[in-house]
Z-matrix of the N, CA and C atoms (Angstrom, degrees):
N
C 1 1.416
C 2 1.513 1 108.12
N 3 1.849 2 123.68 1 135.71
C 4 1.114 3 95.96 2 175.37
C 5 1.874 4 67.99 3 -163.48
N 6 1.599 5 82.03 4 -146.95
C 7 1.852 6 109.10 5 -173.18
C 8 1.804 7 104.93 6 -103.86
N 9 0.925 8 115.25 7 -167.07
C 10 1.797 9 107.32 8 -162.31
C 11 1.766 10 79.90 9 173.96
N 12 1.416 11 96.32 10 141.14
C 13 1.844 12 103.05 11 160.53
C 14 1.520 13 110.04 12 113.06
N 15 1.513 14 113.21 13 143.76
C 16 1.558 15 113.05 14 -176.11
C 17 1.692 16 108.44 15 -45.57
N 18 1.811 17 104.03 16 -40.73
C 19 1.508 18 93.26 17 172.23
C 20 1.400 19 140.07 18 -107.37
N 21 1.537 20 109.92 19 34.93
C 22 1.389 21 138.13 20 -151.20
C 23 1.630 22 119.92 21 34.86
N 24 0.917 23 99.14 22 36.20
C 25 2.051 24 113.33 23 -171.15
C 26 1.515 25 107.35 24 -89.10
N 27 1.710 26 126.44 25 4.97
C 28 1.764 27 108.45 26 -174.03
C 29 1.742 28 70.07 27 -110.97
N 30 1.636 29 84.83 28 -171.70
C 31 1.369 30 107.30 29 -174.63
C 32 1.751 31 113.63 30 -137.04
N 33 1.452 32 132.20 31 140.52
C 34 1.211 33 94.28 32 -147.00
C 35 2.099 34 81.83 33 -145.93
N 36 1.149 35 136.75 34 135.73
C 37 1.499 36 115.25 35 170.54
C 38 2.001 37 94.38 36 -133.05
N 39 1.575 38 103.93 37 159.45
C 40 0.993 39 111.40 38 -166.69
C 41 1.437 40 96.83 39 -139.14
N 42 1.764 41 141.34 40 124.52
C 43 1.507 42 110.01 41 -179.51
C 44 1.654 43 82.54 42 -144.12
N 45 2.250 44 82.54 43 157.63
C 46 1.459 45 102.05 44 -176.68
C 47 1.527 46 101.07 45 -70.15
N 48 1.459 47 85.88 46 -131.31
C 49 1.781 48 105.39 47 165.75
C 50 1.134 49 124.38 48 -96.49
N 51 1.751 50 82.20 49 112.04
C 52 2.060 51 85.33 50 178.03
C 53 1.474 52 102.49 51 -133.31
N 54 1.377 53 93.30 52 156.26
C 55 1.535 54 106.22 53 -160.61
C 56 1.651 55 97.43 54 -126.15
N 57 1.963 56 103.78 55 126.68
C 58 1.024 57 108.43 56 161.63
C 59 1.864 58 128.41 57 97.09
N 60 1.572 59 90.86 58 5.15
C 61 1.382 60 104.29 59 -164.61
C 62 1.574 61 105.24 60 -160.29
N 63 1.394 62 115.14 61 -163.21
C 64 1.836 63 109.68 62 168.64
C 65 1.789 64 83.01 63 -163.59
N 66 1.161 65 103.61 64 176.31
C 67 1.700 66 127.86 65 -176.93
C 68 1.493 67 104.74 66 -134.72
N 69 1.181 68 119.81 67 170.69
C 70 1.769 69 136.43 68 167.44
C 71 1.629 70 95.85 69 -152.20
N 72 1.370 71 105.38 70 163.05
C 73 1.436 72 108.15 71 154.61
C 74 1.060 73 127.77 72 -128.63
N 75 1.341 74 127.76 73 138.04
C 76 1.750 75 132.61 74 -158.40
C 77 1.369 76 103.03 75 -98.82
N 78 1.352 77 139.45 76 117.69
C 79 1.347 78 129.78 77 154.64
C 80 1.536 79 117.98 78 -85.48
N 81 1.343 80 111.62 79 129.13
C 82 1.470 81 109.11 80 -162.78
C 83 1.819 82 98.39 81 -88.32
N 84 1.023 83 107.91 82 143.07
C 85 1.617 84 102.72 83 175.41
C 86 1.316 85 111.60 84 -118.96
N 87 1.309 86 107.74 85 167.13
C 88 1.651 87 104.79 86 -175.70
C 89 1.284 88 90.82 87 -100.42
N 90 1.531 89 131.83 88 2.85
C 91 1.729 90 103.93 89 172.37
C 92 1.521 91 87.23 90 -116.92
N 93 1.180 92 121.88 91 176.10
C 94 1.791 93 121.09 92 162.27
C 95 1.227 94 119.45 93 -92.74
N 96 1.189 95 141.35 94 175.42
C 97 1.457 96 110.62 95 -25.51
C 98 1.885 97 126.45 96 -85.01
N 99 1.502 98 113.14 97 144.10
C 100 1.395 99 132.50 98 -179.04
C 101 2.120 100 92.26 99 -23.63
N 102 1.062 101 100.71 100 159.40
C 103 1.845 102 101.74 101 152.86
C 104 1.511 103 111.60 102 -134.26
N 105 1.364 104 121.13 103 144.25
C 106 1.212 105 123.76 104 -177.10
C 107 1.263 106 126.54 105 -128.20
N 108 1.355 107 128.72 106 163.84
C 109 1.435 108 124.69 107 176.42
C 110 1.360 109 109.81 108 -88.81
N 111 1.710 110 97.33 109 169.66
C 112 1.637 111 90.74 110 173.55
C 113 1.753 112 119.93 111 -76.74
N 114 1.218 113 132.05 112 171.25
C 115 1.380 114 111.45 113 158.31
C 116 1.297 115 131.47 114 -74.25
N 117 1.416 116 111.06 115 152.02
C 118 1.176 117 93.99 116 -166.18
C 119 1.715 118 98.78 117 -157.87
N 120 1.688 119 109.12 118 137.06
C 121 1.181 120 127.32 119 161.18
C 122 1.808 121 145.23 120 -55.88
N 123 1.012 122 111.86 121 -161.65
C 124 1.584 123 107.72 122 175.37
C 125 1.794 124 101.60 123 -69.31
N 126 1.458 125 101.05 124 149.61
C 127 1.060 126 117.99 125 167.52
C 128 1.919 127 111.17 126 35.48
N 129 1.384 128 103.66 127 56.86
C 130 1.686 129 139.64 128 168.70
C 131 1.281 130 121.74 129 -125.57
N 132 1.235 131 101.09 130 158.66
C 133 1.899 132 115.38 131 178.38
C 134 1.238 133 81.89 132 -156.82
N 135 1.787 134 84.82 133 145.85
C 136 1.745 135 119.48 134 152.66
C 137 1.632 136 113.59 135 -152.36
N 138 1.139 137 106.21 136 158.82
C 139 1.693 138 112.06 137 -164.07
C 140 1.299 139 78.83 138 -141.86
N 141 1.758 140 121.36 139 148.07
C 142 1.437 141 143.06 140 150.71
C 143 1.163 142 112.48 141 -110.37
N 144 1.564 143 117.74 142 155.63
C 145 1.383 144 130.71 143 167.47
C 146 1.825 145 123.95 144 -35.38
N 147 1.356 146 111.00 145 -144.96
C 148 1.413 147 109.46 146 -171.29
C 149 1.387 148 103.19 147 -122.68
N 150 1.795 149 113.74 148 155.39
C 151 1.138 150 112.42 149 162.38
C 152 1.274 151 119.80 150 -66.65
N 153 1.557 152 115.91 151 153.38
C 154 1.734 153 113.07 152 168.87
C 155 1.452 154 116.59 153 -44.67
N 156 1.330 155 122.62 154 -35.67
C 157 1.613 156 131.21 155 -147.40
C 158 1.553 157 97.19 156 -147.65
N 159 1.059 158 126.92 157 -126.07
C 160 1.525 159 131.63 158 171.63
C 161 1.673 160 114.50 159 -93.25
N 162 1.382 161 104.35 160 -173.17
C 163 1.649 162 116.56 161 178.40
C 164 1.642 163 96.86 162 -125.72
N 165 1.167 164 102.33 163 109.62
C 166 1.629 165 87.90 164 150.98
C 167 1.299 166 133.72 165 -83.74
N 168 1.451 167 117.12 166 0.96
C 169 1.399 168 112.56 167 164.02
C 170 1.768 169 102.90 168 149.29
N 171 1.781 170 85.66 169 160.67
C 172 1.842 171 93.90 170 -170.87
C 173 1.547 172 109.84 171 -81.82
N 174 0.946 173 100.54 172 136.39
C 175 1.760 174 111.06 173 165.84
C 176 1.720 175 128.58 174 -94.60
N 177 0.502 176 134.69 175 117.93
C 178 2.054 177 129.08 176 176.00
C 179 1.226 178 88.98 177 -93.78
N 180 1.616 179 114.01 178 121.30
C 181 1.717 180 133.60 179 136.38
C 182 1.237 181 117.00 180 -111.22
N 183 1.405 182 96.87 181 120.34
C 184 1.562 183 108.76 182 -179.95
C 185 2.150 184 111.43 183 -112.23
N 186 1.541 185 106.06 184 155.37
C 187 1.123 186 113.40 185 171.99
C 188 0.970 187 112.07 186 -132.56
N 189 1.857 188 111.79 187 165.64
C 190 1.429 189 115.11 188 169.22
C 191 1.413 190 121.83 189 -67.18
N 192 1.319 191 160.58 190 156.86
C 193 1.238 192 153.52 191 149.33
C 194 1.480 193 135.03 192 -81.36
């Protein structure tokens, strides 16, 4: 999971094998609103668009399944 983009502003998560749960990743922005990935399981990727302004940084939210 990280940042992606000439100005590191998308948000992007990629996961192995996980059992029992799913993840997204939150890019926090300094303008609103946050952008997020989709959820996502074992052996998945998702990437979201761009912040309005900058990123201050990636978040991991994870759930049970």
């Amino acid at each position: 999971m990280g940042s992606y983009g000439k100005n590191s502003d998308g948000v992007w998560i990629s996961c192995g094998d996980v059992v029992g749960g799913q993840a997204r990743g939150r890019g926090d922005c300094a303008g609103a609103p946050d952008i997020y990935t989709s959820w996502v399981g074992g052996w998945q990727s998702s990437s979201n668009g761009w912040c309005w302004f900058s990123m201050r940084g990636a978040i991991l939210e994870t759930r049970a399944a």
